[in-house]
N, C-alpha and C positions, 0 to 999 in steps of 0.2 A: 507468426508462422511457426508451423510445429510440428518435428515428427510423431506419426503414428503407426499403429503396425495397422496391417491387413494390404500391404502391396497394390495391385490389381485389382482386390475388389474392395479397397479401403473406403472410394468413395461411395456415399448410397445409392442401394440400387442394382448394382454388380454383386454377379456369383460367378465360377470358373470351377474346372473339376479338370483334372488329367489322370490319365491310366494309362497300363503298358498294353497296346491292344496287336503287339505281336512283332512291329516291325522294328523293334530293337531287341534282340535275343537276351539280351539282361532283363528276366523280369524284374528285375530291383529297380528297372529306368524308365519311367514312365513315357511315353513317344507321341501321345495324342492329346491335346486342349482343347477346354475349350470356355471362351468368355460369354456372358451373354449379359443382358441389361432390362430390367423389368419395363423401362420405358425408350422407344425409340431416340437413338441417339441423332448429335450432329458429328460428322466424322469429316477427321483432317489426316491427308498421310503425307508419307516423304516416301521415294524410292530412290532405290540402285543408282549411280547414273552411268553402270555398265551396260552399252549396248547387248547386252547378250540379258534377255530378263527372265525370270522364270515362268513359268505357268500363270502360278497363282498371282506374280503381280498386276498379269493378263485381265485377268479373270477379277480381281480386286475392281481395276481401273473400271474395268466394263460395270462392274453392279452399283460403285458409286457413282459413275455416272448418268445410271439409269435411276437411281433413287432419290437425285441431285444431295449427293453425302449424306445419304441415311445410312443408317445401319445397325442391329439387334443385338448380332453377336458375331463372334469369331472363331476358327479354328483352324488349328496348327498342327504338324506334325513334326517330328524332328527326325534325321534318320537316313533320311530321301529328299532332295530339294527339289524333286519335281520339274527340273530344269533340264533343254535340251531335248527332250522327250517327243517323239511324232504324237502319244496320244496327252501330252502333257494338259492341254487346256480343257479337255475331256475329262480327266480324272480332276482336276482340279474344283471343276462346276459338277464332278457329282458328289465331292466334298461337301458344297454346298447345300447340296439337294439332299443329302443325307443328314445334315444338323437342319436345316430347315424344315423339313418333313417332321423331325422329335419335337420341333420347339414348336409350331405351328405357325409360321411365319415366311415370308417369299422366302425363294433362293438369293435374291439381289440383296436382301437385308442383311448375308451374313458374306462377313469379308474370311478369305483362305488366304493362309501365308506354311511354308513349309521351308525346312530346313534341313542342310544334310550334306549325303554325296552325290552330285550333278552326275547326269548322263545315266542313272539308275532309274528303270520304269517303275514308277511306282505304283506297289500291288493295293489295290483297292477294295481287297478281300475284307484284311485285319482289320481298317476301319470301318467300313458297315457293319462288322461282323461286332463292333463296339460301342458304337455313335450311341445307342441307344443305353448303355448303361453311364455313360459317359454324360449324357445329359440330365439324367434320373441322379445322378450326384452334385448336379450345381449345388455348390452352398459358397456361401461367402468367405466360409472359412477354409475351404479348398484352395486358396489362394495358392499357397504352399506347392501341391499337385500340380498345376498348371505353371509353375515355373520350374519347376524340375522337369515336365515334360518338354519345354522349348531347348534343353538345353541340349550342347551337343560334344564339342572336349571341353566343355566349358568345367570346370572343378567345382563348382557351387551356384545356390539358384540366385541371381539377382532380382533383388525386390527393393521397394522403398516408398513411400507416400506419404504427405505433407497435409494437416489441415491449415486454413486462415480464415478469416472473417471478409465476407463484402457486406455492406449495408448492413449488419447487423447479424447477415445468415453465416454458419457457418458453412464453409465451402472444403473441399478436399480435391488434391490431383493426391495419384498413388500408379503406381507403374510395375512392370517388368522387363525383364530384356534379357538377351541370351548372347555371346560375342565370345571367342577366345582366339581364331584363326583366321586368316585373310583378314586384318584390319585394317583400315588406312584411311584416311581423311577423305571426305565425299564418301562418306556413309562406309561401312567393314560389312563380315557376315556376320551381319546383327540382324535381330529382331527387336524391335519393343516396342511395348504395348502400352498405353496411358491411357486411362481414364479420369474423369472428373464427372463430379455433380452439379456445376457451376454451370451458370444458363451467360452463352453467350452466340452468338452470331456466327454464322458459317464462314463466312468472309474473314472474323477477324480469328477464330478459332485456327483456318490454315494461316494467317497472316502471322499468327504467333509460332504456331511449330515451324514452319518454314525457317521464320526467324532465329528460332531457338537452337535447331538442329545444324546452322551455321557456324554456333559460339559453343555447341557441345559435341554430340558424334560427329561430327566435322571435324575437331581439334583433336583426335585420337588418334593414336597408330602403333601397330604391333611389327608388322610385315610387308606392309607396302602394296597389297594386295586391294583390289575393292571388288567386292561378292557380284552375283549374279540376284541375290533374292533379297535383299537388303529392305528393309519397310520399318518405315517406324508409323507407330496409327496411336491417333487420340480419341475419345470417343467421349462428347458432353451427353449428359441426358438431363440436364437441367433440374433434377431432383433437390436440390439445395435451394431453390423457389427465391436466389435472389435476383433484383431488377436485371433482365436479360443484359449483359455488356453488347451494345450497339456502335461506344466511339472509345477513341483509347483515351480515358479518362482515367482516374486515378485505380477504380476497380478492376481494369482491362493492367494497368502497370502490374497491380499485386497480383493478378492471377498470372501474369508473365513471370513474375517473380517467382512463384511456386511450380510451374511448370520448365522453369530453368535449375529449379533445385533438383527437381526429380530425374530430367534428362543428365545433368550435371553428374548428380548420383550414379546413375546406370554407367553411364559413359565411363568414367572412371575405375568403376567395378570390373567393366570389361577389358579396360587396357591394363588394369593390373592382374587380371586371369588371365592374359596372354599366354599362346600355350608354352610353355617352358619357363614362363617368367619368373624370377627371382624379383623384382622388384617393378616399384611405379614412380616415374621420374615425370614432374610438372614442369614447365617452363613458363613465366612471368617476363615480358619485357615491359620494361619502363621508361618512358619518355620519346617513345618513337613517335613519328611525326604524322601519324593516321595509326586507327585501329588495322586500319585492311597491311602497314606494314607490318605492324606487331604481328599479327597473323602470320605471314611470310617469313618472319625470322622465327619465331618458335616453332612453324610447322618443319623447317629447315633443320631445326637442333634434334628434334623429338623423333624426323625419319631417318637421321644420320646412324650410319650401321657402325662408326668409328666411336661418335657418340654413347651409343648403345652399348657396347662392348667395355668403356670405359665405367661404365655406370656397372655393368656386371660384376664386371670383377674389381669394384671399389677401389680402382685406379683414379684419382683427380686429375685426368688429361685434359686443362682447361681450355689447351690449344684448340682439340678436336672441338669444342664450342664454338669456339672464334672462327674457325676454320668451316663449319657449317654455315653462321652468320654468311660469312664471305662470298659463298656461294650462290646464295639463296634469291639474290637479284635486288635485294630491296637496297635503300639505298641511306648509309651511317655512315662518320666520321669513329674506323679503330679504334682511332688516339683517345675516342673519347667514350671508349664503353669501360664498364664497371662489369666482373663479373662476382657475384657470392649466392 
């Protein structure tokens, strides 16, 4: 396994473009994406698991479930989250119908995710009034555009993609994501986006991110917050023509493995762009007595706001560690922890 550049559309087959199409007054910031895939995908997602959801996760849910997880392409905005809204799921499905109408493909085939400030109507002018040059610039190499347009206080675009080999073909996951405010374990207000060219099974395709986004956006946290729009989406199009992954065999391991590098990547990106951050602090425990404890004691160190504070200002308050441990419910013997 090996990093590559091209993000987003590193794996084949994938192109993305973003422009400023009005609804961020920075024209330096671009606010509209969009993904698309030369051959119909198998699509996996994760959401929010704030009762409160946005429009477009609405709208998401409904097209995949009407495609049974197909889907073309995508488009985003940043700016507006389209949440809380009376005409919320209306403007979200004409998202759709406006990038599907350029590309020449249903409405259900393209998923909408949007990102921003909640309880703001979002004007539906700027993007029809753009969709179409916006999709006249798909190129591969656009990668770049469409990660600058997801973003929102984020300080830089996160990007990242991994080739490996299965059977002999060369395969690729490559991603994006956007995160800097409201973060917090069970998903933050993130976006990200993954692609691959790797031909695998719908079943095992969510069976893996599901997975995956347990042991990564999961173990994040900025602010204790967890978003309203939150989605992470993967999207295979099987373009890398190796033997479809049907069971979790050894080729289903490595493709897990590249797809836990790439969320791994984002994930981290994001929690050290937290807005205000000066730094990004990991947490490792060692020898607890299940995974699902170790989970509970780091997620315990990592949202302690004493914690935090002590990592800021490069005070080694090792108590405040210990003192989170303590709290956290899971269950160690003091006497016998180690901390460096």
């Amino acid at each position: 396994m090996k990093q590559v550049e091209g993000g987003v559309c590193a794996a084949a087959g994938f192109s993305a473009n973003g422009l400023n199409c009005g609804l961020n007054p920075d024209r330096n910031k671009n606010d509209l994406a969009l993904i698309w895939s030369e051959k119909e995908c198998t699509a996996a997602a994760v959401y929010t698991t704030n009762k409160v959801k946005g429009a477009p996760i609405l709208v998401t849910k409904k097209h995949l479930a009407a495609t049974g997880n197909k889907a073309r392409a995508v488009i985003v905005n940043s700016k507006n989250a389209n949440t809380c809204n009376a005409d919320g799921e209306e403007k979200a499905q004409m998202m759709c119908d406006l990038a599907a109408a350029e590309l020449g493909i249903k409405a259900d085939e393209v998923i909408v995710a949007s990102t921003g400030v909640i309880g703001q109507k979002l004007p539906i002018e700027p993007i029809r009034d753009h969709v179409q040059e916006l999709a006249r610039g798909l190129s591969p190499q656009n990668h770049g555009k469409a990660a600058n347009a997801i973003m929102t206080t984020d300080t830089y675009a996160k990007e990242t993609a991994v080739s490996f080999t299965l059977d002999g073909k060369t395969c690729t996951v490559g991603g994006m994501a956007k995160g800097s405010g409201m973060i917090h374990p069970n998903m933050c207000t993130m976006l990200s986006f993954v692609t691959t060219d790797a031909a695998i099974s719908k079943e095992l395709l969510q069976e893996a991110l599901s997975a995956d986004v347990q042991d990564t956006y999961n173990m994040i946290s900025v602010d204790g917050d967890t978003s309203t729009n939150d989605t992470c989406l993967l999207l295979a199009n099987g373009l890398a023509e190796n033997p479809e992954i049907t069971e979790k065999n050894a080729d289903y391991e490595e493709f897990c493995k590249a797809l836990n590098f790439v969320n791994e990547t984002l994930a981290k990106k994001m929690a050290g762009d937290g807005e205000g951050a000066t730094a990004l602090f990991e947490v490792k425990i060692i020898g607890a007595e299940s995974k699902e404890q170790a989970k509970v004691l780091s997620k315990s160190v990592i949202t302690s706001s004493l914690t935090k504070a002590a990592i800021y200002g490069h005070d080694a308050n090792w108590g405040r560690i210990l003192c989170a441990m303590g709290y956290s419910g899971a269950q160690f013997d003091p006497e016998k922890v180690d901390l460096f």
